[in-house]
Steps between C-alpha positions, in 0.01 A plus 500: 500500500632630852248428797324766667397532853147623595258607770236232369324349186178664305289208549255715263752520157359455230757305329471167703411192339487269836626529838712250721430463868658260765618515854834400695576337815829590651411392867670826685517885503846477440522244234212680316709862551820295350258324195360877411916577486538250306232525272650850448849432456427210288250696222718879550813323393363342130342658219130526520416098350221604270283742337200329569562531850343803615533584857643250793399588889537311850257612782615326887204330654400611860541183601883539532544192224371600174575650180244598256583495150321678228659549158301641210596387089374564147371106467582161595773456258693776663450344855651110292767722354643553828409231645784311211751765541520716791308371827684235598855671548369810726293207664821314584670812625188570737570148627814483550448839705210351708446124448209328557203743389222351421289599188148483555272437155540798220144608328455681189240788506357729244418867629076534507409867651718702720341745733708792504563815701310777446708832317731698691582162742868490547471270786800226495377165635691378838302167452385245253211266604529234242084318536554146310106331436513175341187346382342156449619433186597694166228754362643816371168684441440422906852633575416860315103505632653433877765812460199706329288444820803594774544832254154550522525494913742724484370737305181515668631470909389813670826509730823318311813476648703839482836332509466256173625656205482265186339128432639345172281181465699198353331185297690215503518344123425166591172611639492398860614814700489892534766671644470861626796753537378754751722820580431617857691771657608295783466203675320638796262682272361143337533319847247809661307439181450119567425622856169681414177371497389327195626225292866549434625814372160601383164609684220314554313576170285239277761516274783410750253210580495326139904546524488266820225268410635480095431121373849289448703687650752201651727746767676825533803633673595836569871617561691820560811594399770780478650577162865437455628496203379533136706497175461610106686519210738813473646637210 
């Protein structure tokens, strides 16, 4: 199979068994412009590796240093498939192109509830925010009742955000961590959203409230990014 390059992924398809999410460090701009070059020249030039591999995107972090990876597959055995025949020579060539990146943790996510744009909604996003909670410890029935209570502030805050487009909400399968995959139209649009009163992106509702004050929750971070580059299989 040929390789394919696309606008972005469908966080929402129906066909994925697990999701794979990890982050970057290049140190510079420039080195991360020349690792997304690389990371192009490096999967456009082979064969897509696998048919379990379904869709392979890089967003650059605002910060100037980071790449975010997010690649979405049919199951695990797909993602060890390519991990035994595949990964390590386009990781080599990215290398050998930039040296010295620095790959920070990989976590393996199963796709919960997705909050998606209402019909008619052709807006393309010109941001990511990628929200990573972990928790105090594994419970996977706490993971699913925290994401039930932010969809539940959402759908019940009397002024959201106009410039947010999608939320895909992530569950890690070990149990410890959700992962959202927000679609905003811009950067500036989720920064002015930040900027208004209440409690993050939200209003100050009751329901915003039991987000901020949910037991076990262990940290958060929030981070924007610009999408780059994202890859499927061709024909």
């Amino acid at each position: 199979m040929s390789v394919r390059f696309e606008s972005r992924p469908d966080p929402a398809r129906n066909d994925v068994g697990l999701a794979k999410a990890s982050t970057w460090d290049v140190g510079t701009p420039e080195r991360r412009r020349q690792a997304v070059e690389a990371i192009r020249e490096a999967w456009g030039s082979r064969e897509w590796p696998h048919p379990g591999l379904l869709s392979y995107t890089v967003h650059t972090g605002e910060d100037g240093r980071t790449l975010f990876h997010y690649t979405q597959w049919s199951g695990e055995q797909a993602h060890q498939d390519f991990v035994r025949n595949g990964r390590d020579e386009r990781n080599a060539e990215i290398d050998a192109a930039v040296p010295g990146i620095r790959r920070l943790g990989l976590h393996a996510f199963e796709v919960y509830r997705s909050l998606l744009p209402a019909d008619g909604d052709a807006r393309e996003p010109g941001c990511v925010v990628i929200v990573d909670v972990e928790f105090e410890g594994a419970d996977k029935a706490r993971q699913r009742d925290w994401v039930d209570t932010v969809l539940e502030a959402l759908a019940t805050d009397p002024a959201l955000a106009p410039g947010g487009i999608s939320a895909h909400f992530h569950v890690s399968v070990d149990g410890t961590r959700v992962l959202n995959y927000a679609e905003w139209e811009s950067a500036r649009a989720h920064a002015e959203a930040l900027a208004a009163p209440g409690d993050g992106v939200g209003s100050r509702t009751p329901q915003w409230e039991r987000v901020r004050t949910y037991p076990g929750v262990a940290g958060s971070r929030v981070n924007r990014y610009t999408p780059a580059l994202s890859l499927r299989p061709g024909a």
